[in-house]
N, C-alpha and C positions, 0 to 999 in steps of 0.2 A: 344475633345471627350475622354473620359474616356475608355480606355482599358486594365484596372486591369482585370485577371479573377475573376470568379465569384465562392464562397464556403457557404457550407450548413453549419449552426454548431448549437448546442443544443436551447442555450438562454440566457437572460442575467437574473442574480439573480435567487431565488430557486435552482432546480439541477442545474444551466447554470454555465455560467461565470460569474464574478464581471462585472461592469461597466467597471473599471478601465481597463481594460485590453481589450477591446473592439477595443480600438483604435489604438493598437499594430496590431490588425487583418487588419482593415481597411487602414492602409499603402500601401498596397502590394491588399489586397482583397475586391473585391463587397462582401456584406456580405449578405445570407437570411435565416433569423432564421427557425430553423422546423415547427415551428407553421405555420407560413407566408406559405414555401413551403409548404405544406399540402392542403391548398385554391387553389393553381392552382397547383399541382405536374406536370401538362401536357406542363406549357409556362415555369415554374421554373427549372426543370428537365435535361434539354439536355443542357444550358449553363454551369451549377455546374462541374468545374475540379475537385475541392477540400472539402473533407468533414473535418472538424475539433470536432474529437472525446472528448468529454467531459466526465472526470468515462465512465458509458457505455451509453453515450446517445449521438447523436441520434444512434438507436442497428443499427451496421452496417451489418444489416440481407437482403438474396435476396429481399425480398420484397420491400426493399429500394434502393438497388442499382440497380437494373431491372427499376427504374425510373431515372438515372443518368448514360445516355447514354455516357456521355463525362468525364465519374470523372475518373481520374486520380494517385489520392491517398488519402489515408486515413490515417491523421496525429492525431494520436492517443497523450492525454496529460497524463503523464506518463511513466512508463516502461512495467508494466506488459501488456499482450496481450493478455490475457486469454480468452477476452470475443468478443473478433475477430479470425474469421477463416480464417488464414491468407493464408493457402494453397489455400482454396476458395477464396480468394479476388483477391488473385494472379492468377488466371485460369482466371477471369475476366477483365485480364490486368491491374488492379488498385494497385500498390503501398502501402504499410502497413511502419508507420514511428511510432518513440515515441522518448520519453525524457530523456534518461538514463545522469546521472551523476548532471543534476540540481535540480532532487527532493532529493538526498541523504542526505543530511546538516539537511533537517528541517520532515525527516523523520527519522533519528538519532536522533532531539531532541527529537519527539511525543516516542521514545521506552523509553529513558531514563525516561522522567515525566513519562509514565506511570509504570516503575520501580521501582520510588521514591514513585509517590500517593499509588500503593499498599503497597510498603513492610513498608511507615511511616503511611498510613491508613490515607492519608490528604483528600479524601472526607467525610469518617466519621467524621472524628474532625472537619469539616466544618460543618456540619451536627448538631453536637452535639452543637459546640462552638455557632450556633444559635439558635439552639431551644431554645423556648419556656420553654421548662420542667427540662431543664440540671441547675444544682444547682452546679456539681462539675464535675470534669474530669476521665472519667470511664475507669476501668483498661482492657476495652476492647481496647482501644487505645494503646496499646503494641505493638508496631512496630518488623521487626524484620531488623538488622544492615545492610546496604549494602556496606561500608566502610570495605574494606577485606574481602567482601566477594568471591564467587567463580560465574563467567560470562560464561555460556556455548551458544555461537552463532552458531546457525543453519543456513548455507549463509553466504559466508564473501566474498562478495562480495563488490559492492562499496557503499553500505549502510551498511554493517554488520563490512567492515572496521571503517568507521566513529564512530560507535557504539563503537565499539572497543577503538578509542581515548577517547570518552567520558568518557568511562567506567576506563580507564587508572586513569583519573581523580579524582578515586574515592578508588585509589589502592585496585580495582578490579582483583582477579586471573582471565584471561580473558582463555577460551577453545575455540575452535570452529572443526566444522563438515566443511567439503566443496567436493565437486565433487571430485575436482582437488586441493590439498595442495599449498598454495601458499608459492612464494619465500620467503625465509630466511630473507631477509632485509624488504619483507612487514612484517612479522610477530616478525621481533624485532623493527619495526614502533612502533606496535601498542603493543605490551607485551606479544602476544597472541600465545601459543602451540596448536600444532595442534592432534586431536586426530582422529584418519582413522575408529575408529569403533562410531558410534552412542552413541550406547549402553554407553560408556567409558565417555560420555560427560554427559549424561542423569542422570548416579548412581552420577557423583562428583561434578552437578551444584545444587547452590542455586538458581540460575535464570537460566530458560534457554531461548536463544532470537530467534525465527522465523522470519526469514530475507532471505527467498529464491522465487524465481520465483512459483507461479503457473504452474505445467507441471504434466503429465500421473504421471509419479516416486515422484511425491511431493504432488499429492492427498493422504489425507487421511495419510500424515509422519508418525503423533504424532495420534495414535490411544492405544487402552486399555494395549497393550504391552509396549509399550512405556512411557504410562503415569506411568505404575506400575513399572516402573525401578527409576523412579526420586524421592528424596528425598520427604517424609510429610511433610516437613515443606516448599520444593522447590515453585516457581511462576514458571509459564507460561504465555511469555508475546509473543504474537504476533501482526506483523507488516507487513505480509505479506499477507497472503488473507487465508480467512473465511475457505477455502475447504482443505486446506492445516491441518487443526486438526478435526477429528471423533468426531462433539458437542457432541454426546451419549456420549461417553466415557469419555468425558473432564465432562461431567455435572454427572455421575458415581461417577469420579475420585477426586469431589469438593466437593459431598455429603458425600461420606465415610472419607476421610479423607486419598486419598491414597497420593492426593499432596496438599497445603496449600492453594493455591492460584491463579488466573489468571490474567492478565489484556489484553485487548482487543483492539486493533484501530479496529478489521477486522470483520466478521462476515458471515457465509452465512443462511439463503439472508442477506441483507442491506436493512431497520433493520427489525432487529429479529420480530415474530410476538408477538405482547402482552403478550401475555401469554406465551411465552416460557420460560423452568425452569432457561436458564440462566442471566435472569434480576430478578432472586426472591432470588438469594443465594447472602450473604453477603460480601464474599468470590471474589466475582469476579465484574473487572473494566471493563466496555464498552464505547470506543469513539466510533462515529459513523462514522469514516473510512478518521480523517482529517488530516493523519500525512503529505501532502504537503500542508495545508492550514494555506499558510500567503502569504502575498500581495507579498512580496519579491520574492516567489519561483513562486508563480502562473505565475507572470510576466515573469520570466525567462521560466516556461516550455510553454509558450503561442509566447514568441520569439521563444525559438526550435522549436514548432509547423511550426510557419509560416516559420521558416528558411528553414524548410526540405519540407512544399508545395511548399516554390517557386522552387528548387532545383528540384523537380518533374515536374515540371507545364512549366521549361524553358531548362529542356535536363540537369539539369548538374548533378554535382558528388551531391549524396547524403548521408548527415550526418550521418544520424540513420536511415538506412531501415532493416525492422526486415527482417530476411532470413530464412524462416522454416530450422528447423534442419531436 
């Protein structure tokens, strides 16, 4: 007889999971996709220990856990938590867990490419190098150097580190902002001087990288003041989440020419609506939020996942359980 417990999680392809990674769950876990639980929430419902959080689906809002009498924890893929109320989950006796330290590597890659596609203008020159109409190579393609130039990291954390090495790489003057200044030896790791006022990072970056947690203190960071401290000619690359920069201002700040550039993994919402002015300015790069998206990492944070349900679901020490500050 089969006596895995039993967990809810999004789906497989579209928003869901890969295939591939499916059967990492199924080791350990009965699986029943949202769709399926939806047809009988009433017989599905009170077996479910475990929900396995995918981006933000399935929303782990009361409506949903008022039907998961028995759930246990909610193993979010990932780091951020933004989009779980954890205080709430936790009154509910259910467990809040994520992924810290496995998405780092390939969430450092997606800031660097989109560092390089903006400031060498490689989607345009994609653009151009196939058209139809392009006869010769246009002097709008003037990139501007990121070899020496100056890296201001917002979060230097353990993605904003990584970033950091990268950026090394590229004998990058690396700054960064952080809560709490970190040690001596991480910061001649990586090259990086630490500067205690914002503001000191913002006037002397060519690039500046958003690399912090969504929280109350990091809504709304990089808003119209902010943006008007950074160089004209500066990018703004964010990697961290949509809410964390003022779009008004950032789309202000890209029209007039107060700063050069943006490039985007993040957005709020996900995605932007058609028409919103920042898919219509030249100026600015949008991914649509894939800086953990590669088989490698997915795999790794879907192991964390199931490592930190079991760890919930059987009494023991838990890996990653997030702890409201």
């Amino acid at each position: 007889m089969d006596n895995k417990p039993w967990a809810l999680f999004s789906d497989v392809g579209g928003d869901g999971l890969v295939e591939e990674v499916i059967s990492i769950m199924k080791q350990h876990f009965n699986l029943v996709c949202h769709k399926d639980f939806l047809q009988n929430p009433q017989q599905n419902g009170p077996k479910i220990e475990a929900l396995f959080l995918w981006g933000p689906l399935p929303a782990a809002e009361p409506s949903l856990l008022s039907l998961l009498p028995s759930l246990k924890v909610i193993a979010n893929g990932g780091v951020g938590i933004d989009h779980i109320d954890v205080p709430y989950v936790n009154s509910v006796g259910v467990k809040v867990t994520n992924t810290p330290g496995v998405v780092s590597d390939a969430t450092a890659d997606i800031a660097m490419g989109l560092l390089l596609a903006s400031a060498r203008k490689i989607v345009r020159a994609h653009q151009l190098a196939t058209g139809p109409e392009t006869t010769l190579i246009m002097p709008e393609l003037m990139g501007t150097e990121v070899t020496g130039s100056t890296l201001g990291i917002i979060g230097m954390g353990h993605i904003g580190s990584r970033i950091a090495q990268r950026a090394r790489g590229f004998d990058m003057k690396i700054l960064y902002h952080n809560r709490n200044r970190r040690s001596v030896e991480d910061e001649q790791a990586v090259g990086a001087s630490y500067c205690k006022n914002m503001d000191d990072l913002l006037q002397q970056s060519d690039f500046v990288m958003l690399a912090v947690n969504l929280t109350p203190e990091t809504t709304n960071l990089i808003s119209r003041r902010e943006l008007s401290l950074m160089k004209p000619t500066a990018t703004l690359v964010n990697i961290s989440r949509g809410k964390v920069v003022d779009q008004n201002a950032l789309v202000e700040a890209l029209q007039s020419g107060t700063i050069g550039a943006a490039a985007l993994d993040v957005t709020h919402p996900e995605p932007l609506p058609r028409d919103h002015a920042l898919l219509r300015l030249p100026n600015v790069l949008i991914t649509p939020h894939v800086g953990t998206h590669t088989l490698n990492t997915t795999k790794k944070m879907v192991e964390k996942m199931v490592e930190n349900a079991v760890a919930v679901v059987q009494g023991l020490s838990i890996p990653n359980e997030v702890i409201p500050k």
